[in-house]
Biopython code that builds the backbone (N, CA, C, O; Angstrom):
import numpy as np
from Bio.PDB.StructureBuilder import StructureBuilder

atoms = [
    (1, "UNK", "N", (201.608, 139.710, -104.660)),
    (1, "UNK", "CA", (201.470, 138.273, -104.476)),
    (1, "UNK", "C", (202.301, 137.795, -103.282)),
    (1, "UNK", "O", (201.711, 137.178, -102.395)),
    (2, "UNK", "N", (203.689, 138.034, -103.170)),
    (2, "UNK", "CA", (204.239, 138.437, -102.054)),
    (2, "UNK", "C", (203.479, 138.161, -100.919)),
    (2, "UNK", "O", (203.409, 137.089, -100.318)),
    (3, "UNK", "N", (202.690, 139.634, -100.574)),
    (3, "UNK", "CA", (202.719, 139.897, -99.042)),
    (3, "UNK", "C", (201.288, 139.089, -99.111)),
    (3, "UNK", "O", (200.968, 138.520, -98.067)),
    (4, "UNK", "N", (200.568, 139.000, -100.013)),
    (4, "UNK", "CA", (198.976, 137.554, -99.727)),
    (4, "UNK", "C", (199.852, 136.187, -98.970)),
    (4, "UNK", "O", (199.369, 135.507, -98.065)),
    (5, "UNK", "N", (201.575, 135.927, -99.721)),
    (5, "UNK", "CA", (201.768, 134.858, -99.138)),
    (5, "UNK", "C", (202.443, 135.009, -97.790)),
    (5, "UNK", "O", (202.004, 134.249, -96.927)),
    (6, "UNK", "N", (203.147, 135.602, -97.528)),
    (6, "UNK", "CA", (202.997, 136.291, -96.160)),
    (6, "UNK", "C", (202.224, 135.960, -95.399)),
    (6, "UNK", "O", (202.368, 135.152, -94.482)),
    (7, "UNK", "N", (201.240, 136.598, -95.721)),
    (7, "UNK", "CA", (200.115, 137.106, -94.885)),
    (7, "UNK", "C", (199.683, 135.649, -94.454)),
    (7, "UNK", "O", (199.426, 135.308, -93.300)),
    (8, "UNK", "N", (199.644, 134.783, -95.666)),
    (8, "UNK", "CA", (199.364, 133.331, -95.227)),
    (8, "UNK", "C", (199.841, 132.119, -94.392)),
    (8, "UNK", "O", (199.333, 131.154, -93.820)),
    (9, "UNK", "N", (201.297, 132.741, -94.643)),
    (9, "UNK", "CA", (202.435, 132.311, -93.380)),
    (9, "UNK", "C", (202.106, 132.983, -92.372)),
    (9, "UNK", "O", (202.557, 132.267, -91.478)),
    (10, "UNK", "N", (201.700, 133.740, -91.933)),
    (10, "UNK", "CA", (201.272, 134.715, -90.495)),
    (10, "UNK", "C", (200.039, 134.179, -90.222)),
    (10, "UNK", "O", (199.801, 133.784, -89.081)),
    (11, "UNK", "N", (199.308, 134.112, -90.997)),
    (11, "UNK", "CA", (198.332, 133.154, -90.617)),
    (11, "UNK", "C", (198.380, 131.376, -89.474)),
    (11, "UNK", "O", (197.877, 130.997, -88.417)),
    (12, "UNK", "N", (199.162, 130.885, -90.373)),
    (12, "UNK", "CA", (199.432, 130.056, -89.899)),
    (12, "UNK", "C", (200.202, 129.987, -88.778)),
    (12, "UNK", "O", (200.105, 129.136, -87.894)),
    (13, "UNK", "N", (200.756, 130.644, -88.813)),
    (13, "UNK", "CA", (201.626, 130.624, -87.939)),
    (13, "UNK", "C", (200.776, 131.211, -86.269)),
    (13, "UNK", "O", (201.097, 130.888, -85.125)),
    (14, "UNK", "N", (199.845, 131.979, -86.641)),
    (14, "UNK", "CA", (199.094, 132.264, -85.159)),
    (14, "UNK", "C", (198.123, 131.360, -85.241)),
    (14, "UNK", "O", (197.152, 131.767, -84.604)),
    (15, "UNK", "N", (197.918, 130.251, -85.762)),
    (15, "UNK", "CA", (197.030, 129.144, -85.613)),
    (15, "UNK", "C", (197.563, 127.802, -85.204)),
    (15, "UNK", "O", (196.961, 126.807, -84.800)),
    (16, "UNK", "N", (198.631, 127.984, -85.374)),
    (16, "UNK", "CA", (199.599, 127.015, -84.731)),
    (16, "UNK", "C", (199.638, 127.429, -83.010)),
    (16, "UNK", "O", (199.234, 126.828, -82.014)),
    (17, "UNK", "N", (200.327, 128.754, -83.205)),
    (17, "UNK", "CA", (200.502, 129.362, -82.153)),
    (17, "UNK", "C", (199.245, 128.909, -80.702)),
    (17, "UNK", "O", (199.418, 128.434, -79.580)),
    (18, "UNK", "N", (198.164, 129.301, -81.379)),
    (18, "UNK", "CA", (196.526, 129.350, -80.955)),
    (18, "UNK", "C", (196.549, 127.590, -80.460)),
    (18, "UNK", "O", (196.023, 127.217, -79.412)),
    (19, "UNK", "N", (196.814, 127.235, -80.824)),
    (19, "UNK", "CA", (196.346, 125.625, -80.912)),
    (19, "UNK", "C", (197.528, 125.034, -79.770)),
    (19, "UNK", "O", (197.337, 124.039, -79.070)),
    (20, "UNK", "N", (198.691, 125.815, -79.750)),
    (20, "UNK", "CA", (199.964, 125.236, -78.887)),
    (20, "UNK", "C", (199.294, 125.852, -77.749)),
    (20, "UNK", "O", (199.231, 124.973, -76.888)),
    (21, "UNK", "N", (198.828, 126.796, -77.369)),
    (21, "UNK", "CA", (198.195, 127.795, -76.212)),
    (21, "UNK", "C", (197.304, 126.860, -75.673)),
    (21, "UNK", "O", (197.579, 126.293, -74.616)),
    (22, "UNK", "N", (196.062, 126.593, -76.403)),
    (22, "UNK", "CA", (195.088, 125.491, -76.251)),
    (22, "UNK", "C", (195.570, 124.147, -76.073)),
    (22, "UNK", "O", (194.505, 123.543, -75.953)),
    (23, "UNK", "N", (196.144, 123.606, -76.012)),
    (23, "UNK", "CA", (196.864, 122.417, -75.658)),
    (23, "UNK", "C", (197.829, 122.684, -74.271)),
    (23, "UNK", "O", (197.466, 122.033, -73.291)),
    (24, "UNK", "N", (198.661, 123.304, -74.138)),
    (24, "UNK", "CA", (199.530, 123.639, -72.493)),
    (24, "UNK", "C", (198.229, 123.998, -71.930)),
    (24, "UNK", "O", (197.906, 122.952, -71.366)),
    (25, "UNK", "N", (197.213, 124.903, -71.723)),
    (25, "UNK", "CA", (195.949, 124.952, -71.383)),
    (25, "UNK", "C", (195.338, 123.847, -70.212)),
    (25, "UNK", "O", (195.088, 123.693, -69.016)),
    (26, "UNK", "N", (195.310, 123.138, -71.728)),
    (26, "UNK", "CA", (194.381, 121.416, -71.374)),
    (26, "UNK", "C", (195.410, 121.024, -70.620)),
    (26, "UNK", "O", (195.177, 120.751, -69.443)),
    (27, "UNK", "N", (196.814, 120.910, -71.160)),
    (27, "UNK", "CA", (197.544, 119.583, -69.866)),
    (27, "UNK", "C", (197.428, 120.233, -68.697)),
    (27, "UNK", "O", (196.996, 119.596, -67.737)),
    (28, "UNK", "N", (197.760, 121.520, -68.551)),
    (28, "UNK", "CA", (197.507, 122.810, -67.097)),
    (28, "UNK", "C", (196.231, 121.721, -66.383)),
    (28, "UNK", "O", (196.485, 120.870, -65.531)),
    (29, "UNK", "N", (195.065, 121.947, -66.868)),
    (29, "UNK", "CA", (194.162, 122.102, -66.643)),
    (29, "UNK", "C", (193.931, 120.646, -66.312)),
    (29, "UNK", "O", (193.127, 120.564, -65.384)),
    (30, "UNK", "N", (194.428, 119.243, -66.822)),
    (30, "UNK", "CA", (194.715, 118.126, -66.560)),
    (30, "UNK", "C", (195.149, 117.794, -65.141)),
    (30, "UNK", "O", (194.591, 117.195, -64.221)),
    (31, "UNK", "N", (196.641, 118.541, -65.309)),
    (31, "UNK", "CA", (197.689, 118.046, -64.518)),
    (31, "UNK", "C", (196.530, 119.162, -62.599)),
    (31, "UNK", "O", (196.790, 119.000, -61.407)),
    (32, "UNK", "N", (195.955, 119.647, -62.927)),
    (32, "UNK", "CA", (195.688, 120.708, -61.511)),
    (32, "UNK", "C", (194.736, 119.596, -61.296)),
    (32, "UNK", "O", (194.748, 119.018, -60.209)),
    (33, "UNK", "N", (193.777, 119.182, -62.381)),
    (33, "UNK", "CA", (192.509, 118.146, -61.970)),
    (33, "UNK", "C", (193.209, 116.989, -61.077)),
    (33, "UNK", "O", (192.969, 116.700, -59.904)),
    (34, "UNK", "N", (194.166, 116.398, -61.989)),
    (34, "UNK", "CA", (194.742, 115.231, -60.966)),
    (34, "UNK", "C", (195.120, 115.407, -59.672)),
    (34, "UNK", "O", (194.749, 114.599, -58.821)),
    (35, "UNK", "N", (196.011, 116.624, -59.306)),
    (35, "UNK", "CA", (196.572, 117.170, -58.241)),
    (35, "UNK", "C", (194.951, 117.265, -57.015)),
    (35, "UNK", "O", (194.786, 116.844, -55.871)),
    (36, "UNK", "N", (194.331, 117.773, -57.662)),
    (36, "UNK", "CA", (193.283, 118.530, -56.811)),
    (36, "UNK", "C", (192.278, 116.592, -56.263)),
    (36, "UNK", "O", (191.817, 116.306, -55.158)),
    (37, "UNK", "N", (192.291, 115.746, -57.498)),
    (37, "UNK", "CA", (191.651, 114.593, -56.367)),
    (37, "UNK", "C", (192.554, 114.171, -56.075)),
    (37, "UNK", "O", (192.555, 114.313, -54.853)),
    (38, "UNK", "N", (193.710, 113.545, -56.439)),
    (38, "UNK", "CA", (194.414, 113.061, -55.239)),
    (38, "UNK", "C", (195.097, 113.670, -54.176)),
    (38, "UNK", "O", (195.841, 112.963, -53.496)),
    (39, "UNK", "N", (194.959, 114.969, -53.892)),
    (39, "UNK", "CA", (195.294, 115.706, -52.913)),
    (39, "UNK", "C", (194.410, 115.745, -51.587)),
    (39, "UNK", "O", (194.662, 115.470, -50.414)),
    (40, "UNK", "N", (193.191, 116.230, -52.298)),
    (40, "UNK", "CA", (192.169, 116.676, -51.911)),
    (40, "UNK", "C", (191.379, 115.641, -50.758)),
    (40, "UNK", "O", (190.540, 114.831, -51.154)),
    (41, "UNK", "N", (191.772, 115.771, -49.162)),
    (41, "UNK", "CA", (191.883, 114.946, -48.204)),
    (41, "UNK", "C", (190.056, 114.425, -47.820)),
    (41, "UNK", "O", (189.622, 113.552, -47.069)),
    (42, "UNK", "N", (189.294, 115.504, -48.801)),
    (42, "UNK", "CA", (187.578, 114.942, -47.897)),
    (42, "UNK", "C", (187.071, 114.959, -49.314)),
    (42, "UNK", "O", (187.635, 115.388, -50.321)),
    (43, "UNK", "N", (185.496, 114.217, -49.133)),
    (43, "UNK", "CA", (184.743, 114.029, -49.926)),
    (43, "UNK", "C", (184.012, 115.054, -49.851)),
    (43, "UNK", "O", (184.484, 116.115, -49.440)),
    (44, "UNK", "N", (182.574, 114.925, -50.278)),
    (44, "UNK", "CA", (181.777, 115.807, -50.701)),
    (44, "UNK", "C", (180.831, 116.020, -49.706)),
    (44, "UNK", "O", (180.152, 117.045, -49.761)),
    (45, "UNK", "N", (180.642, 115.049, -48.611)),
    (45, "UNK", "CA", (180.068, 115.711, -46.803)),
    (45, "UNK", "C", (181.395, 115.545, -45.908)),
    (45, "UNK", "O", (181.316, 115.206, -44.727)),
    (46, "UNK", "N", (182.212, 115.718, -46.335)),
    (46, "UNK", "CA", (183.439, 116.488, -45.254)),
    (46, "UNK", "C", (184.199, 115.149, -44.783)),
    (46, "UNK", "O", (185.306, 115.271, -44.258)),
    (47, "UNK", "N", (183.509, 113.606, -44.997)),
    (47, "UNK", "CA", (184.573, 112.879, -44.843)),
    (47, "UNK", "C", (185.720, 112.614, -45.146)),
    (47, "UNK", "O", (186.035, 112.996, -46.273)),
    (48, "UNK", "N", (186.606, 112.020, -44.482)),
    (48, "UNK", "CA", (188.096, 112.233, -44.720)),
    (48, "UNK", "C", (188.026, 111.070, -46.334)),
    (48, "UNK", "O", (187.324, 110.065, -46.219)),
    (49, "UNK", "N", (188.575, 111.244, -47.364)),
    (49, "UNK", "CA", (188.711, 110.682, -48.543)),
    (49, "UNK", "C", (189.494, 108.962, -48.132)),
    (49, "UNK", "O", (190.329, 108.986, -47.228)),
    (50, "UNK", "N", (189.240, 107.792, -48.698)),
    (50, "UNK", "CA", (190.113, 106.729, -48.292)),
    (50, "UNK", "C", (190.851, 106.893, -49.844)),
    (50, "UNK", "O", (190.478, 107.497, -50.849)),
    (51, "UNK", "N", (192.291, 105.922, -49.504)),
    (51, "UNK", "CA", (193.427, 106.180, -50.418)),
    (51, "UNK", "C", (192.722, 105.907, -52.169)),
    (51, "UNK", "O", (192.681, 106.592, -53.191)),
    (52, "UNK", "N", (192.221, 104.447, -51.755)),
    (52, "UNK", "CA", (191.174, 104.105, -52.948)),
    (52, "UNK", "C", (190.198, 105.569, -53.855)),
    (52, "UNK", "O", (190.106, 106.151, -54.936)),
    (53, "UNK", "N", (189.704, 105.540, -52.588)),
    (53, "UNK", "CA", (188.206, 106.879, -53.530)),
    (53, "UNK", "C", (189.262, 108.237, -54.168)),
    (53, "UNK", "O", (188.862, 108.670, -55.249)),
    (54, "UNK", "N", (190.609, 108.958, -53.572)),
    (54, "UNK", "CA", (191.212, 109.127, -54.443)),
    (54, "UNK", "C", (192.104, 109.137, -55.770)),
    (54, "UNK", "O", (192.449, 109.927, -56.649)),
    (55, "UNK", "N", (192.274, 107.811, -55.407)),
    (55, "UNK", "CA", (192.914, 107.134, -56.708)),
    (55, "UNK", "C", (191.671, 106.942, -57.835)),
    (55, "UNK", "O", (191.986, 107.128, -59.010)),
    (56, "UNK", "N", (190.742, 106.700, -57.633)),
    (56, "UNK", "CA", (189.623, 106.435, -58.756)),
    (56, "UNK", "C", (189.250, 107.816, -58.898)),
    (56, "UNK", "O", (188.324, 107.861, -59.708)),
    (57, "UNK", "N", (189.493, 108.746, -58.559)),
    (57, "UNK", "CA", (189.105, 109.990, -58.931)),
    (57, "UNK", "C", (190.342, 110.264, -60.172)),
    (57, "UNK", "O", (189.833, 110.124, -61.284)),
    (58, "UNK", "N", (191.315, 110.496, -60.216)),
    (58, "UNK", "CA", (192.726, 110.569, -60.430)),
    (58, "UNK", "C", (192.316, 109.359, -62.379)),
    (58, "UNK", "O", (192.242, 109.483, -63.602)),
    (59, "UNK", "N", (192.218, 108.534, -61.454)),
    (59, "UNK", "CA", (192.542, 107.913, -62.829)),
    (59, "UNK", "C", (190.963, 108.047, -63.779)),
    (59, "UNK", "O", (190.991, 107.352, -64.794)),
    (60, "UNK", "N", (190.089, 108.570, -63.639)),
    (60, "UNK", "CA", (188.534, 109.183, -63.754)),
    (60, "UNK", "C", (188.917, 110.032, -65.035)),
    (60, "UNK", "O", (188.458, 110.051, -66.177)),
    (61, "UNK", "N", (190.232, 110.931, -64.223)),
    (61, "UNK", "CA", (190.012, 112.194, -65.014)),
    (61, "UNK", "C", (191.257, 111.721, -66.162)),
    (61, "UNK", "O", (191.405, 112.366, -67.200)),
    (62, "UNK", "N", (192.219, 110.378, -65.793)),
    (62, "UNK", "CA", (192.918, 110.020, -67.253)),
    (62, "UNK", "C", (192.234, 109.678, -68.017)),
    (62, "UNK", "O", (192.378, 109.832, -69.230)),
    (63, "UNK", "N", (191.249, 109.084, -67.401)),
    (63, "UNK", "CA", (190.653, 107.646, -68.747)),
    (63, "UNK", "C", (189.398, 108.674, -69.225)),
    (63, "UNK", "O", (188.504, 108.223, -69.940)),
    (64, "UNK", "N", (189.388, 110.182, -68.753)),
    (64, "UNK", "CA", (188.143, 110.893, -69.278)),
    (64, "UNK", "C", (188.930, 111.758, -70.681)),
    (64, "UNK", "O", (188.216, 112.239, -71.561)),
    (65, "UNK", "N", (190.359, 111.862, -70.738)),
    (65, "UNK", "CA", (191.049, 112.462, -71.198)),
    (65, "UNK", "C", (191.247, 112.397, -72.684)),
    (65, "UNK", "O", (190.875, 111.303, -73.106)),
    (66, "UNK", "N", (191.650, 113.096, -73.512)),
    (66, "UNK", "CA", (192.226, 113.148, -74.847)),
    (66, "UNK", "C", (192.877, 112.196, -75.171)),
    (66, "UNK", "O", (192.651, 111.340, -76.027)),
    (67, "UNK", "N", (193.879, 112.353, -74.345)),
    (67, "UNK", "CA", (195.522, 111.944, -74.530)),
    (67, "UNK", "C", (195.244, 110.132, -74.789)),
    (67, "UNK", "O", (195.637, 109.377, -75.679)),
    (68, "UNK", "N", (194.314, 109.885, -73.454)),
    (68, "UNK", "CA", (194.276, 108.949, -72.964)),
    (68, "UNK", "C", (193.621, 107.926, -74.443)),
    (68, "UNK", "O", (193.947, 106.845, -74.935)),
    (69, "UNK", "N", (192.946, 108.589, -74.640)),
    (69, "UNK", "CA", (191.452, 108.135, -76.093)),
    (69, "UNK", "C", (192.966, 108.271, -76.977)),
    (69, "UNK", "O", (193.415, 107.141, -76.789)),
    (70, "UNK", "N", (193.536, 108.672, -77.445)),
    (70, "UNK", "CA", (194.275, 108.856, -78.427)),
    (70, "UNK", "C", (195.412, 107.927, -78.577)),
    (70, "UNK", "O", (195.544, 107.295, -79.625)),
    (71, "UNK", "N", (196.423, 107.775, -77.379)),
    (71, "UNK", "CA", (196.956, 106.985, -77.145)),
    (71, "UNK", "C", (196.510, 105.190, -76.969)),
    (71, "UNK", "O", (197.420, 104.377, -77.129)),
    (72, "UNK", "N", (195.442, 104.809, -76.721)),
    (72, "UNK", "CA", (194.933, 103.450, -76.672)),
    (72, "UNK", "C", (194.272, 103.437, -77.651)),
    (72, "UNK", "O", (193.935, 102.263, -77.802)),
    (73, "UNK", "N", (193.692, 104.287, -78.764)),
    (73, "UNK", "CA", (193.681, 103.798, -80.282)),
    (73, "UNK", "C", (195.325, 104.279, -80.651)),
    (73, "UNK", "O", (195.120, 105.375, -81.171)),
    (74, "UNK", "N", (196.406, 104.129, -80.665)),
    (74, "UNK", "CA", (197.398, 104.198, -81.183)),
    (74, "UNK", "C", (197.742, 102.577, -80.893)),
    (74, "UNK", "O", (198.015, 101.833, -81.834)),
    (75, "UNK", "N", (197.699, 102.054, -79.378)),
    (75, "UNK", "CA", (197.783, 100.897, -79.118)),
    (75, "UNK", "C", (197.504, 100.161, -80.067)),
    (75, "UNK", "O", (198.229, 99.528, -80.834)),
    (76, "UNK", "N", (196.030, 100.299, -79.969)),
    (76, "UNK", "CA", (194.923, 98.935, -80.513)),
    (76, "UNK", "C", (195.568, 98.962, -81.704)),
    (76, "UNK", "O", (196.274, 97.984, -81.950)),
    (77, "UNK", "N", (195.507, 99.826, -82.503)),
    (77, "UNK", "CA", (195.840, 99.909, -83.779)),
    (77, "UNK", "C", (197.344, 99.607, -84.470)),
    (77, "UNK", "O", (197.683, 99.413, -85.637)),
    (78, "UNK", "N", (198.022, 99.656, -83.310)),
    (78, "UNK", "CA", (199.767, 98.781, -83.836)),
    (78, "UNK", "C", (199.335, 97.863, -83.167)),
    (78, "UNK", "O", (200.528, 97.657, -83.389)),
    (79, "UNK", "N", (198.831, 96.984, -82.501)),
    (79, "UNK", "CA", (198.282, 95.838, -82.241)),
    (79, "UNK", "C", (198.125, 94.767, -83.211)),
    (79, "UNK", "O", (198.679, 93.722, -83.552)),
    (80, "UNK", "N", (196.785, 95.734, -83.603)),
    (80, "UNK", "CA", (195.925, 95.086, -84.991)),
    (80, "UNK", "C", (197.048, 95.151, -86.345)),
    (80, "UNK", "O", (196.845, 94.540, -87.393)),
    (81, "UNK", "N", (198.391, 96.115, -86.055)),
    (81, "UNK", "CA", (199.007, 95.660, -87.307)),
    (81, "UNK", "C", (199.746, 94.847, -87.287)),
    (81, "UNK", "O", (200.010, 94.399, -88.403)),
    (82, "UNK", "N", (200.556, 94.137, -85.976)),
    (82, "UNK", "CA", (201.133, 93.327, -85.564)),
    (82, "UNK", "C", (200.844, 91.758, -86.012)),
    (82, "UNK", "O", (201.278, 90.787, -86.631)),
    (83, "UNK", "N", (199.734, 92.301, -85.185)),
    (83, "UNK", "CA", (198.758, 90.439, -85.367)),
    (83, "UNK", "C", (198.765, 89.916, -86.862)),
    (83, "UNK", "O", (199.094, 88.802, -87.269)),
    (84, "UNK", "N", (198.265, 91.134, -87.650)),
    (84, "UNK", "CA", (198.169, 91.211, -88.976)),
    (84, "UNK", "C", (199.388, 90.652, -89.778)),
    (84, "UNK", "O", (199.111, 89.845, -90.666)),
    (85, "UNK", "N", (200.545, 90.935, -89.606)),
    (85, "UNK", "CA", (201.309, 90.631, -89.972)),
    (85, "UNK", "C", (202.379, 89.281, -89.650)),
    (85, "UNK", "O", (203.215, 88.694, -90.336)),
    (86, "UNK", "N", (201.874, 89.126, -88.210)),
    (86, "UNK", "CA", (202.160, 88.192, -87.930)),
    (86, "UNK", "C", (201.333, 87.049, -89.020)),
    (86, "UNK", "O", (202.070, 86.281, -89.640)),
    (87, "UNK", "N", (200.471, 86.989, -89.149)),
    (87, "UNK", "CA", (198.782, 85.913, -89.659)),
    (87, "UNK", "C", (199.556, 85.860, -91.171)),
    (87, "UNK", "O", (199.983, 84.806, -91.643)),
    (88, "UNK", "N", (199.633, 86.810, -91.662)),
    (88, "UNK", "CA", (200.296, 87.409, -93.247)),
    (88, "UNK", "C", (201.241, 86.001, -93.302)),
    (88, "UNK", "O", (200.983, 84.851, -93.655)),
    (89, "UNK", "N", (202.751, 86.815, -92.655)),
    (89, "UNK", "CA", (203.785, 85.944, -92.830)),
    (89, "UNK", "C", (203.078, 84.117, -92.242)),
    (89, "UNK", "O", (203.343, 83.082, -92.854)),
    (90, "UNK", "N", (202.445, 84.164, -91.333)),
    (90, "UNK", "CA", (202.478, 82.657, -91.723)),
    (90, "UNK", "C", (201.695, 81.731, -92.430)),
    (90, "UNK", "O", (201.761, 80.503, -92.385)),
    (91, "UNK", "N", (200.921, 82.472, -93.108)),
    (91, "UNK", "CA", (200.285, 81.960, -94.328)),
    (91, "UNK", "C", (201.036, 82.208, -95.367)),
    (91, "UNK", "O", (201.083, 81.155, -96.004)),
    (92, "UNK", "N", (201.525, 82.852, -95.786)),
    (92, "UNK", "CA", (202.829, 82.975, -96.899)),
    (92, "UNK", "C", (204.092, 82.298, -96.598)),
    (92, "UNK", "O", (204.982, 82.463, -97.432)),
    (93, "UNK", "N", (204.377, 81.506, -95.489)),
    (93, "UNK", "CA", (205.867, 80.371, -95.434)),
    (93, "UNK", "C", (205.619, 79.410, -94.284)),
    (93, "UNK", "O", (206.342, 79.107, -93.334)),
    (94, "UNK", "N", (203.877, 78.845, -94.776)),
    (94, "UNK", "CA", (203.651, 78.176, -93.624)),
    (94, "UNK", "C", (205.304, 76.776, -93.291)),
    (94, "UNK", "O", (206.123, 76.538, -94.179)),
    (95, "UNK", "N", (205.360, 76.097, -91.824)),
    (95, "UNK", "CA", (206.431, 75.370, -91.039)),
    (95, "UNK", "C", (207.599, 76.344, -91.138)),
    (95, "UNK", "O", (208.557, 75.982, -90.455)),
    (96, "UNK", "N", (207.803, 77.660, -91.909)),
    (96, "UNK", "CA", (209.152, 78.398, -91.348)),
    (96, "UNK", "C", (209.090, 78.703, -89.877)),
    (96, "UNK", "O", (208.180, 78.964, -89.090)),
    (97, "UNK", "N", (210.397, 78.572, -89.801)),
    (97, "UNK", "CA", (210.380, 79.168, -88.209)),
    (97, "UNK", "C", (209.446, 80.698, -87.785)),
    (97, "UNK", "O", (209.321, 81.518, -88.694)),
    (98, "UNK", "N", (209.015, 80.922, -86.828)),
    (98, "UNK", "CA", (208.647, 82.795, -86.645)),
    (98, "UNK", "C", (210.197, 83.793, -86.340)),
    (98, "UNK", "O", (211.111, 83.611, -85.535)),
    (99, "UNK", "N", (209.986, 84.800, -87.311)),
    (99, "UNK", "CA", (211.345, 85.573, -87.146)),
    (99, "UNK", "C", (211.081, 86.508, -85.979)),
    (99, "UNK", "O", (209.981, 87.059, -86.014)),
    (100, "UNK", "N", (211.694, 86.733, -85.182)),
    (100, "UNK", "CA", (212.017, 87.156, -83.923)),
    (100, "UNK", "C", (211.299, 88.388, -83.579)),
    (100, "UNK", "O", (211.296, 88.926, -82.472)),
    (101, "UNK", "N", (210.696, 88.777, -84.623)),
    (101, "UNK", "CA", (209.543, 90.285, -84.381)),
    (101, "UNK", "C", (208.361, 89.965, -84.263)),
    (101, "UNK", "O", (207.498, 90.792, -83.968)),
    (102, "UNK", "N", (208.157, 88.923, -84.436)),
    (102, "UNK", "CA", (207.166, 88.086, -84.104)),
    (102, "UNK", "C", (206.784, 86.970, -82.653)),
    (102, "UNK", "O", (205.826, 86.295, -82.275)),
    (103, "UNK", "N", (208.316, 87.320, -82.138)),
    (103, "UNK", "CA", (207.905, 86.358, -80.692)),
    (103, "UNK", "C", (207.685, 87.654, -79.554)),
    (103, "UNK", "O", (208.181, 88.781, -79.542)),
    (104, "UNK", "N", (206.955, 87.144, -78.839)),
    (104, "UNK", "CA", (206.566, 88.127, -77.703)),
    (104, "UNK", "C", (207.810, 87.601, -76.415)),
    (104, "UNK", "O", (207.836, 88.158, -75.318)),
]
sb = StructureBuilder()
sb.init_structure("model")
sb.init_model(0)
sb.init_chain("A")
sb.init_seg("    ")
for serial, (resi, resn, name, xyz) in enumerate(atoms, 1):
    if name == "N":
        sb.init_residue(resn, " ", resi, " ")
    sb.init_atom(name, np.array(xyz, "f"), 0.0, 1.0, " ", f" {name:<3s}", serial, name[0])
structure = sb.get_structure()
């Protein structure tokens, strides 16, 4: 029984492993994309790139990203709990003052 649980910790443990590999990977593979358009001095018939058409390349490949999707529903979503709570408390002590986590 032992070494089944073992074996199940070893398991996991190269699936963790697997998944940390796959992730440095992606940012690798992120961080070279960004490098490579905003580096990258010509377009696609040999004109010289303007500062603009690299920058929209650059930020193309954030807003195409994981991180990016993941992080702005993290936003929205402490947002939406904010507001929420803000709305809460002042229907539950409506004319109290707003307590200070509540002022922007």
């Amino acid at each position: 029984r032992q070494t089944e649980k073992a074996d199940n910790i070893k398991g996991v443990d190269e699936q963790m492993l697997e998944m940390q590999m796959a992730r440095d990977q992606m940012t690798k593979g992120l961080n070279k994309a960004i490098m490579l358009a905003a580096f990258s001095g010509r377009d696609e018939n040999g004109q010289p790139k303007s500062c603009w058409a690299a920058l929209s390349e650059v930020f193309l490949v954030i807003v195409q990203s994981r991180h990016f999707e993941l992080t702005s529903a993290f936003l929205i979503m402490s947002n939406a709990v904010c507001v929420g709570a803000d709305v809460d408390y002042g229907i539950r002590y409506p004319g109290d003052d707003v307590p200070a986590v509540f002022r922007a």
